[in-house]
Residue, then its C-alpha position, 0 to 999 in steps of 0.5 A: x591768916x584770914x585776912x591773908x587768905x582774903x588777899x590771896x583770893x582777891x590776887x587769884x580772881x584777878x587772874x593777873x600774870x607774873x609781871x604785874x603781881x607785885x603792881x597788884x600788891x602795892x595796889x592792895x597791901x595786906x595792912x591796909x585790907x586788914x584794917x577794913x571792918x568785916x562789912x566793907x571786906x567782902x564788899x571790896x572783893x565783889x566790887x573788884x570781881x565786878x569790875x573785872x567782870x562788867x564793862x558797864x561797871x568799869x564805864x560807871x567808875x570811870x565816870x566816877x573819876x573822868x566825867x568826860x568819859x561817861x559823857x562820851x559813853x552816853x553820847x555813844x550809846x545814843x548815836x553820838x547826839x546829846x539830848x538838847x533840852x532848849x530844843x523842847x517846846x517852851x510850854x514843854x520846858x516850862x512845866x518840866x521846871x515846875x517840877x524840877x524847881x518845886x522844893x518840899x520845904x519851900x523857900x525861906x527868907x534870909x538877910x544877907x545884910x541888914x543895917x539901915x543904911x544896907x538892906x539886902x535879902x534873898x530867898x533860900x533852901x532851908x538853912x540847916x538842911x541845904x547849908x552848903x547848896x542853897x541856889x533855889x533855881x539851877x536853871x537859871x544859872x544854865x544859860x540867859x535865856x532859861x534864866x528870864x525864863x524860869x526866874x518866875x517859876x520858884x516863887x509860883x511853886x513854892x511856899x516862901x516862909x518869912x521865918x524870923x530864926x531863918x532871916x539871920x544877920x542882926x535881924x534877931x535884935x529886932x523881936x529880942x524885947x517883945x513878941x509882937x517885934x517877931x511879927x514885925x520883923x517878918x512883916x518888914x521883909x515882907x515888905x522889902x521882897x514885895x518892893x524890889x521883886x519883878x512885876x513877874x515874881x509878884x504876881x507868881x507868887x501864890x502863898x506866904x507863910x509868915x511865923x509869929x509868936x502869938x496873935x494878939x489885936x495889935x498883930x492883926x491889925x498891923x498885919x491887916x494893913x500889910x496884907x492889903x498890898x498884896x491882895x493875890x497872895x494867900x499869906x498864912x500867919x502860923x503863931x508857933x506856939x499854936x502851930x506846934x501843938x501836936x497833942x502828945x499830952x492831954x493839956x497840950x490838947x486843953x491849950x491848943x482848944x483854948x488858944x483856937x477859941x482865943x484867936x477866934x474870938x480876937x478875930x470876930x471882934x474886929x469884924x475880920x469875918x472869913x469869907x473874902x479874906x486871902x489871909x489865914x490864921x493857921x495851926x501848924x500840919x499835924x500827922x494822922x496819929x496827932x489827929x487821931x489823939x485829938x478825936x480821943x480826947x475831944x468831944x465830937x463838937x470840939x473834934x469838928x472845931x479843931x479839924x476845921x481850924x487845922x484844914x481851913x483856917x482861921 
């Protein structure tokens, strides 16, 4: 049969003597190969003839199985000596962990318990991407010294998202009977980071991102008031219902257009003029071909209007 013929080649590359063909046989038995699809047979058969054929092979699965035994093959390779990272210059490391702790999709708030009388929050990796690896700064857990060193740099690096759906714990309750309880429930965490963080993380931390339902006089004016204690962040309010409008239909476009109009028109009433204002109200990131929908759909007026609202802001 094939299968049997493919166990045969498999003993025959192996070039093994009398006295271990039956080890070789348990090792492969012919019902286990049979039940591999026919993808994963020649793989099995390439990956057996490598390891006979290649050391560094049989180096990287053995690694696999004893990390000790690559780490001594690496120390080998390079003279013995490990590559000793607290040996670069502090500037050196510094910029490396700007690099190495910047996460594309930023850092988001989440309760670990919320109750009145017990309040505690922290920052994480998104929880549906990273549910089971959320330590935002694995350096910090290296050594004490690389901890007071980089406990700052997240925070400069990336964007911390105050996101109601990823706060978890009862926070949810807190929006459940009116929108404007969204925003007040980001704002309060807000609050919380701001008053139990180090001197050093506030003033690393450059931008915020805060979601809400919509914008309305009432939540801008409550935001006003909270953004004012913390004059350095750039803090973005994204109502989502504005920020997920991607064009895809014509009165997705319409509506986009008018709630633009809206926030702008809420905003000059309160005289909250743009110039010298580190807060935006901000459309969520649209990808060229949403854009190129909305230059078809618009006139060349309306088209500037809504490329400026999505680049700059409100």
């Amino acid at each position: 049969m094939a299968g049997d013929t493919a166990i045969s080649a498999v003993t025959t590359n192996m070039q093994v003597s009398d006295g271990v063909e039956e080890e070789v046989a348990s090792l492969l038995p012919v019902e286990a190969y049979r039940s591999l699809t026919s993808v994963s047979r020649p793989l099995l058969i390439k990956m057996n003839a490598e390891f006979l054929q290649n050391p560094k092979f049989r180096d990287h699965v053995r690694g696999f199985f004893d990390p000790r035994a690559l780490l001594k093959g690496i120390l080998t390779r390079y003279g013995g000596q490990p590559f000793r990272f607290m040996d670069l210059p502090v500037e050196v490391r510094l910029r490396i962990a700007e690099y190495a702790l910047a996460h594309d999709e930023g850092l988001f708030w989440h309760w670990e318990s919320y109750t009145p009388d017990k309040m505690i929050g922290r920052f994480r990796k998104r929880r549906f991407l990273f549910p089971d690896h959320n330590h935002f700064n694995p350096l910090g857990l290296a050594c004490r010294q690389l901890h007071r060193e980089t406990e700052y740099i997240p925070f400069k690096v990336n964007t911390l998202h105050f996101d109601v759906m990823e706060m978890g714990g009862d926070s949810f309750d807190d929006y459940s009977e009116a929108p404007i309880e969204y925003l007040r429930t980001a704002i309060k965490a807000l609050r919380h980071f701001v008053s139990h963080a180090s001197t050093a993380i506030i003033v690393a931390t450059r931008i915020v991102h805060i979601n809400c339902f919509r914008v309305s006089e009432e939540q801008l004016l409550l935001f006003s008031k909270v953004v004012k204690e913390t004059p350095h962040m750039k803090i973005d309010l994204c109502p989502c219902w504005w920020a997920n409008s991607d064009g895809k239909r014509t009165r997705d476009i319409d509506q986009f257009m008018d709630d633009g109009r809206c926030y702008e028109t809420i905003l000059s009433k309160l005289n909250f003029s743009h110039a010298g204002r580190s807060w935006r109200v901000r459309t969520g990131s649209m990808d060229r071909a949403a854009i190129d929908r909305l230059r078809k759909h618009l006139s060349p007026d309306d088209f500037t209007t809504a490329l400026r609202w999505i680049e700059e802001g409100l």
